[in-house]
MMTF fields as JSON, N, C-alpha, C and O atoms, coordinates in Angstrom:
{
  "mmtfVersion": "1.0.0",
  "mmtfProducer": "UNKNOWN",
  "numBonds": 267,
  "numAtoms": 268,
  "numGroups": 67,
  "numChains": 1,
  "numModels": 1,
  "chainsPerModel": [1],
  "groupsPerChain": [67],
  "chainIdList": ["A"],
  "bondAtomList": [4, 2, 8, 6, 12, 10, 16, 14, 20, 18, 24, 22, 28, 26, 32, 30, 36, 34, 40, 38, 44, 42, 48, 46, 52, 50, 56, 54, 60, 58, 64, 62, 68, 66, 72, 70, 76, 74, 80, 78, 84, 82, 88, 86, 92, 90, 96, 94, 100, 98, 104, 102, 108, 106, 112, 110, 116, 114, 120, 118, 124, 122, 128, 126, 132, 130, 136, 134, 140, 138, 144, 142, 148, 146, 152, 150, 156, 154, 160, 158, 164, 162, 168, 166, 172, 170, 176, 174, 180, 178, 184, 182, 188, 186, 192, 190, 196, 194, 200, 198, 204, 202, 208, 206, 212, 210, 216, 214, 220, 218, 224, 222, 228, 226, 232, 230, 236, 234, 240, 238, 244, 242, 248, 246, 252, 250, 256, 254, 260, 258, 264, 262],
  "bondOrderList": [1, 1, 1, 1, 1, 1, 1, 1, 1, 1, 1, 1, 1, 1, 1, 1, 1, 1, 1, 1, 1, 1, 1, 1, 1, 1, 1, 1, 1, 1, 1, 1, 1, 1, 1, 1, 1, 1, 1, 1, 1, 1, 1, 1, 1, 1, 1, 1, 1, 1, 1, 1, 1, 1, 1, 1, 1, 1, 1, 1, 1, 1, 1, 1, 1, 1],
  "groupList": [{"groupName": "UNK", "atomNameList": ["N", "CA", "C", "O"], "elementList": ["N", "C", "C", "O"], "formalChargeList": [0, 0, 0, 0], "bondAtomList": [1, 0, 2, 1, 3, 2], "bondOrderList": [1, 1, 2], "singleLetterCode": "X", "chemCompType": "L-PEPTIDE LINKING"}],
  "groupTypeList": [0, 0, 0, 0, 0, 0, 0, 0, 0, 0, 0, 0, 0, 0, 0, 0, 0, 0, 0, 0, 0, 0, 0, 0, 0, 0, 0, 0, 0, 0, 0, 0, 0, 0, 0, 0, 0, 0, 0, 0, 0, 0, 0, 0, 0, 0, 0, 0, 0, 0, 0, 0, 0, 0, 0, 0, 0, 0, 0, 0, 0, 0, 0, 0, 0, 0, 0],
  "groupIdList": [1, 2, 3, 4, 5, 6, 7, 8, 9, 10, 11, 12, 13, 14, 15, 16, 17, 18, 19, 20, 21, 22, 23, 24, 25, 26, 27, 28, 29, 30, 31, 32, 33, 34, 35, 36, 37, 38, 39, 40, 41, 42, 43, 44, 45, 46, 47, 48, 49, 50, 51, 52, 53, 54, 55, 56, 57, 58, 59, 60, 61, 62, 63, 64, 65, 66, 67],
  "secStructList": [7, 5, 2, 2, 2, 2, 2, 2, 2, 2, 2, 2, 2, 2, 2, 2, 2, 6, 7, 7, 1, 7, 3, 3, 3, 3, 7, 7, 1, 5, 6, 2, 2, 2, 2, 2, 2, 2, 2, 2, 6, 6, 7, 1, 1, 3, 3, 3, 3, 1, 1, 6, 6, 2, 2, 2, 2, 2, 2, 2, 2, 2, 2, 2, 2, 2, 7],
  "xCoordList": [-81.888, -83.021, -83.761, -83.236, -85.334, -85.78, -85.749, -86.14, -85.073, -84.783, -85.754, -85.714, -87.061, -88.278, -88.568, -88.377, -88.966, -89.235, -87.835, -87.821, -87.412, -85.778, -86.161, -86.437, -86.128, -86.528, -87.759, -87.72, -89.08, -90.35, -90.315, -90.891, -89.33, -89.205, -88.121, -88.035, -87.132, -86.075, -86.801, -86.099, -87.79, -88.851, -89.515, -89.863, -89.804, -90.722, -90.464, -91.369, -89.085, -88.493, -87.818, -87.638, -87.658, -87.379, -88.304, -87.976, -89.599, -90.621, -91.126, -91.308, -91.302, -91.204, -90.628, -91.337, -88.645, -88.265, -88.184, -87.806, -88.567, -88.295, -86.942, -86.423, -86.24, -84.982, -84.835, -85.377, -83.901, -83.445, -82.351, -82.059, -81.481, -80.644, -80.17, -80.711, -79.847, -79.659, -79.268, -78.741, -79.45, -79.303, -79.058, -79.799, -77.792, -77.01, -77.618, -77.086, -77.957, -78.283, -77.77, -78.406, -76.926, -76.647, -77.358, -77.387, -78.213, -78.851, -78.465, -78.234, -78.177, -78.347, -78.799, -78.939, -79.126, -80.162, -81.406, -81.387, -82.448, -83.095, -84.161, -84.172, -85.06, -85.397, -84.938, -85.807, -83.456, -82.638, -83.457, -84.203, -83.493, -84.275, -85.735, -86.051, -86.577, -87.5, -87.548, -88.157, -86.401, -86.116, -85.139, -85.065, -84.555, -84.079, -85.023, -85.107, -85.887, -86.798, -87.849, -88.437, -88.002, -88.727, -88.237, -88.958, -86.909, -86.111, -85.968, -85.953, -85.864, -85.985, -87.139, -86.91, -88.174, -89.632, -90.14, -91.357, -89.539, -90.027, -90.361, -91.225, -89.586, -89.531, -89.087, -89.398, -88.135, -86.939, -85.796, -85.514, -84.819, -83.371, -82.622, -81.735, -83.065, -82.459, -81.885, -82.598, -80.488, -79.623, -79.243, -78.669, -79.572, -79.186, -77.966, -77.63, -77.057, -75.899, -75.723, -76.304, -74.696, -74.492, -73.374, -73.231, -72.637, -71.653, -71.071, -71.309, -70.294, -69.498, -68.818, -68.748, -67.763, -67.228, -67.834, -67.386, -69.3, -70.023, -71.031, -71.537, -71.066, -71.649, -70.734, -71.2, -69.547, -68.429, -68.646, -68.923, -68.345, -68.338, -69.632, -69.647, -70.832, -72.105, -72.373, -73.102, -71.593, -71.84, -71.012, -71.55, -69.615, -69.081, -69.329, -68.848, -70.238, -70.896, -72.113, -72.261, -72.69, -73.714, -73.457, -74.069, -72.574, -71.197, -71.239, -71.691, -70.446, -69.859, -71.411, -71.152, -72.16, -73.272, -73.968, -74.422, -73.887, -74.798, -73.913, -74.278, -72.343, -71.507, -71.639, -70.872],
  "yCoordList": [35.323, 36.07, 36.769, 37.089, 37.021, 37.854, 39.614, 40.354, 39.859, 41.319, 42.276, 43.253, 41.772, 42.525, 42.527, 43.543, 41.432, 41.478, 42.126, 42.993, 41.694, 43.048, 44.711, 45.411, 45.2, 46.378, 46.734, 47.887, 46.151, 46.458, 46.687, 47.486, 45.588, 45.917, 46.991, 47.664, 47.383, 48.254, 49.331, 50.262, 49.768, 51.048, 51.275, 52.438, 50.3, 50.306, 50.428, 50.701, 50.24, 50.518, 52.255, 53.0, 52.274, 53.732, 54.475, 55.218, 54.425, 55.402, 54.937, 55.907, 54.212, 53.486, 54.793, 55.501, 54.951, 55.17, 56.971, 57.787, 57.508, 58.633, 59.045, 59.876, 58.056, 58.149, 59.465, 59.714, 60.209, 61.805, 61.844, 62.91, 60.575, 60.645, 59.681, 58.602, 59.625, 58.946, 57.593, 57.347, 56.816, 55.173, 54.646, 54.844, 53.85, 53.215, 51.399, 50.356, 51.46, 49.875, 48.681, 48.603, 48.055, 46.746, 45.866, 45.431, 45.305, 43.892, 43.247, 43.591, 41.819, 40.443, 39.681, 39.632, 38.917, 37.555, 37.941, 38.808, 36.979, 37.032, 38.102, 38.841, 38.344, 39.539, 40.825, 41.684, 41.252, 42.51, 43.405, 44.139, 43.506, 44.607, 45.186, 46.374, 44.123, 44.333, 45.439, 46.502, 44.534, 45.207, 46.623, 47.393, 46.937, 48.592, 49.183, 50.409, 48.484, 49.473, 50.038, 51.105, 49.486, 49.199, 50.457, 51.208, 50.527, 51.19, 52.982, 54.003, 52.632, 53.986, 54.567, 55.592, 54.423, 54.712, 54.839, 54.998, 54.808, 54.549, 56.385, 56.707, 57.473, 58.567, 58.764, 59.872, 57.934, 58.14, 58.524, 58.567, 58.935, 59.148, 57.733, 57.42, 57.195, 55.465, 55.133, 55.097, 54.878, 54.975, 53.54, 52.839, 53.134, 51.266, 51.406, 52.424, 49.957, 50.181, 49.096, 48.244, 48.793, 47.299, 46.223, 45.002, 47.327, 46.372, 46.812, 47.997, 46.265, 47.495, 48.146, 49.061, 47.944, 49.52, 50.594, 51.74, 50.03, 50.756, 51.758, 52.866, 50.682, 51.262, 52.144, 52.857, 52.164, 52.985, 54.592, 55.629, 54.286, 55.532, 56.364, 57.551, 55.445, 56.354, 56.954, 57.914, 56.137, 57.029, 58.116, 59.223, 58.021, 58.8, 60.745, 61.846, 60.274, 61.231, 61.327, 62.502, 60.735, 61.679, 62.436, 63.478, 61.993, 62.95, 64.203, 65.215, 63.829, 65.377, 66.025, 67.206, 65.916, 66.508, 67.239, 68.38, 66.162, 67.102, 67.9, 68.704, 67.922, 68.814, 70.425, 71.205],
  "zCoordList": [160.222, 160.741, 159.603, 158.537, 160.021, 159.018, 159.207, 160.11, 157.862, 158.351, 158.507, 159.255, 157.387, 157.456, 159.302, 159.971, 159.801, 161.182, 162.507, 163.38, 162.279, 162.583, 162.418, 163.392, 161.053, 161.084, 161.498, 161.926, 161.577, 162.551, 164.025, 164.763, 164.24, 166.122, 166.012, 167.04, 164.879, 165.368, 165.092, 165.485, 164.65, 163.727, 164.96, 165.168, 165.949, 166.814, 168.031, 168.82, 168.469, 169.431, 169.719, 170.682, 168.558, 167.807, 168.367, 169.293, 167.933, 168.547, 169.914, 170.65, 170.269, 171.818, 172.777, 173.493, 172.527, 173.36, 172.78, 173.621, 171.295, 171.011, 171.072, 171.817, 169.816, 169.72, 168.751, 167.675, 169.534, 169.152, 168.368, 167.826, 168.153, 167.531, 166.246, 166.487, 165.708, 164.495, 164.803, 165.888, 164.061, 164.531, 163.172, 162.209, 163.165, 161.826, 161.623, 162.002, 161.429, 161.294, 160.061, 159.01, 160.247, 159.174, 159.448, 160.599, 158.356, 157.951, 157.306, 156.147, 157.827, 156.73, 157.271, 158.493, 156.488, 156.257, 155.099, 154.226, 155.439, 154.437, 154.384, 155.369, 153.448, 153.472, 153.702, 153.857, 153.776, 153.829, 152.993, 153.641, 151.894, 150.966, 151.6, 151.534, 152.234, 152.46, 153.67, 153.794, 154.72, 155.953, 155.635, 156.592, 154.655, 154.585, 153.814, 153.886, 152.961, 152.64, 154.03, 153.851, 155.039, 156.222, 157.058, 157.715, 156.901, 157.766, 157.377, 158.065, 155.643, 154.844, 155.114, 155.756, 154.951, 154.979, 156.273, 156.361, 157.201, 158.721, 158.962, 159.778, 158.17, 158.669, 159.603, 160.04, 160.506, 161.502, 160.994, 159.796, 162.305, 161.618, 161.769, 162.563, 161.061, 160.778, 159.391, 158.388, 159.379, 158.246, 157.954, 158.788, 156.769, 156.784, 156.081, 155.475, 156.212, 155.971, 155.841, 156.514, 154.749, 153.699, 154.643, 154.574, 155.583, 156.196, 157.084, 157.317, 157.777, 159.101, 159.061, 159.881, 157.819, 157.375, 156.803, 156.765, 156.171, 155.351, 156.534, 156.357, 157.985, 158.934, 159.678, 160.567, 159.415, 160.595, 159.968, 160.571, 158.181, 157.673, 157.988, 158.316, 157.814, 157.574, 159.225, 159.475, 160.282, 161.749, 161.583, 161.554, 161.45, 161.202, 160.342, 160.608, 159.374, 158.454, 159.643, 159.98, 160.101, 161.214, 162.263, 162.498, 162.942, 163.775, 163.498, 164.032, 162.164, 161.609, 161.126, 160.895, 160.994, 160.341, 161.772, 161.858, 162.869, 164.437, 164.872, 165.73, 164.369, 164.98, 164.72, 165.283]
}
């Protein structure tokens, strides 16, 4: 999949529904860079993440941070 087009609908769904809470997202395929730079820059609370442990920890650290 293309990740650039991935992170546009996930950026966009984001403000769609006025997501209040932080949202972890892993990408691969092609265009990944394009699509976390997409995701960084969105000015949401949208956190990209290299893999699923890399995604367990970084939910984990948002947890403890709204607690």
């Amino acid at each position: 999949m293309k990740c650039d087009v991935i992170a546009n609908g996930i950026v966009q769904a984001a403000k769609d529904v006025n997501l209040q809470v932080p949202l972890v997202v892993r990408l691969e395929g092609t265009n990944v860079a394009e699509g976390k730079a997409i995701l960084e820059n969105s000015g949401l609370a949208i956190v990209s993440a290299d893999n699923l442990g890399d995604a367990a920890q970084k939910i984990v650290a948002e947890v403890k941070k709204a607690a």
